[in-house]
C-alpha positions as CSV (number, residue, x, y, z in Angstrom):
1,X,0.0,0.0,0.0
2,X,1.2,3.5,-0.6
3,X,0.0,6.4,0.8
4,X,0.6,10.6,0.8
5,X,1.0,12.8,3.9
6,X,2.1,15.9,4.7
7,X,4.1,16.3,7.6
8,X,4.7,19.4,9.5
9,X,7.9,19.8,11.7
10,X,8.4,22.5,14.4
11,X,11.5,23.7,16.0
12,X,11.6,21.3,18.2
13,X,11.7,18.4,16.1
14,X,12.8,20.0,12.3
15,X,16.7,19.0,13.0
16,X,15.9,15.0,14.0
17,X,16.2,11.9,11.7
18,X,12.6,11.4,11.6
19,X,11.8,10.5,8.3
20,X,15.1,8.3,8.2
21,X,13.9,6.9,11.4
22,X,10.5,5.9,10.5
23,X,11.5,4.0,7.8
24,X,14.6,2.2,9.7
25,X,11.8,1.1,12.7
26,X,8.9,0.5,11.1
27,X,10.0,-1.1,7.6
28,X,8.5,1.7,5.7
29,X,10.0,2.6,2.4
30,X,9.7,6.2,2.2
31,X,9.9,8.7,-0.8
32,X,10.2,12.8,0.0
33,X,7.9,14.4,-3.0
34,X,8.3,17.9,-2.1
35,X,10.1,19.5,1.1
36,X,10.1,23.2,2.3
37,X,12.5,23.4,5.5
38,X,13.5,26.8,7.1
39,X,15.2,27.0,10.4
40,X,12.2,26.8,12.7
41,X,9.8,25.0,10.4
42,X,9.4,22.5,7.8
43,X,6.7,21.2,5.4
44,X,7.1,17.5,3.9
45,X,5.1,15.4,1.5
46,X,6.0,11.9,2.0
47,X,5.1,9.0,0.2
48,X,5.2,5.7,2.5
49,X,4.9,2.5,1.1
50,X,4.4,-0.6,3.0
51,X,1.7,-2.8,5.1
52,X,-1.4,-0.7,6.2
53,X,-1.0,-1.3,9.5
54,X,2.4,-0.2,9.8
55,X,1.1,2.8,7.7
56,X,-0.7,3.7,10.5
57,X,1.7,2.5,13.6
58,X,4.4,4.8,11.9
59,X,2.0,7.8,12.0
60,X,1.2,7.5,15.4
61,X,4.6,7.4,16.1
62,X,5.6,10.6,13.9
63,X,3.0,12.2,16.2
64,X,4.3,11.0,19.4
65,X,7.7,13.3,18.3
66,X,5.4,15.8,17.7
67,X,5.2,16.4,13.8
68,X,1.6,17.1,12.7
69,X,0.6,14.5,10.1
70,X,-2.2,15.5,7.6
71,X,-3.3,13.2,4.6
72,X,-3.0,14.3,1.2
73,X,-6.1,14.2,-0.3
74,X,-6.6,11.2,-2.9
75,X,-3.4,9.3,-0.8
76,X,-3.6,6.1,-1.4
77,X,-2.0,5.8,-4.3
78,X,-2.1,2.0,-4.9
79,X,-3.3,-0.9,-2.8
């Protein structure tokens, strides 16, 4: 499954691993479409690709480190 989120970093968390993370602890393969990082914010769309359930257990996690998680509309991409 593949789906399309955007992802919204603050200054707390803009200068972690995250997205290198997430794919290292949850077997997600992950794709950066577009990125817009400045020094106290950033903006992401990410393609993940994996099982559903993981899908989901890696966005819960993304928002446990406090990055805001918002689906792109039309995001799953192929099932």
């Amino acid at each position: 499954m593949k789906m399309r989120v955007y992802l919204t970093y603050n200054a707390d968390n803009i200068r972690k691993p995250l997205i290198w993370q997430l794919g290292h602890d949850f077997e997600l393969v992950t794709n950066i479409r577009t990125a817009d990082v400045k020094e106290h914010m950033g903006l992401v769309a990410l393609e993940l690709e994996g099982k559903g359930e993981v899908i989901d257990a890696g966005i819960r996690w993304l928002e446990s480190e406090g990055v805001h998680v918002e689906p792109i509309e039309q995001n799953v991409v192929e099932g």
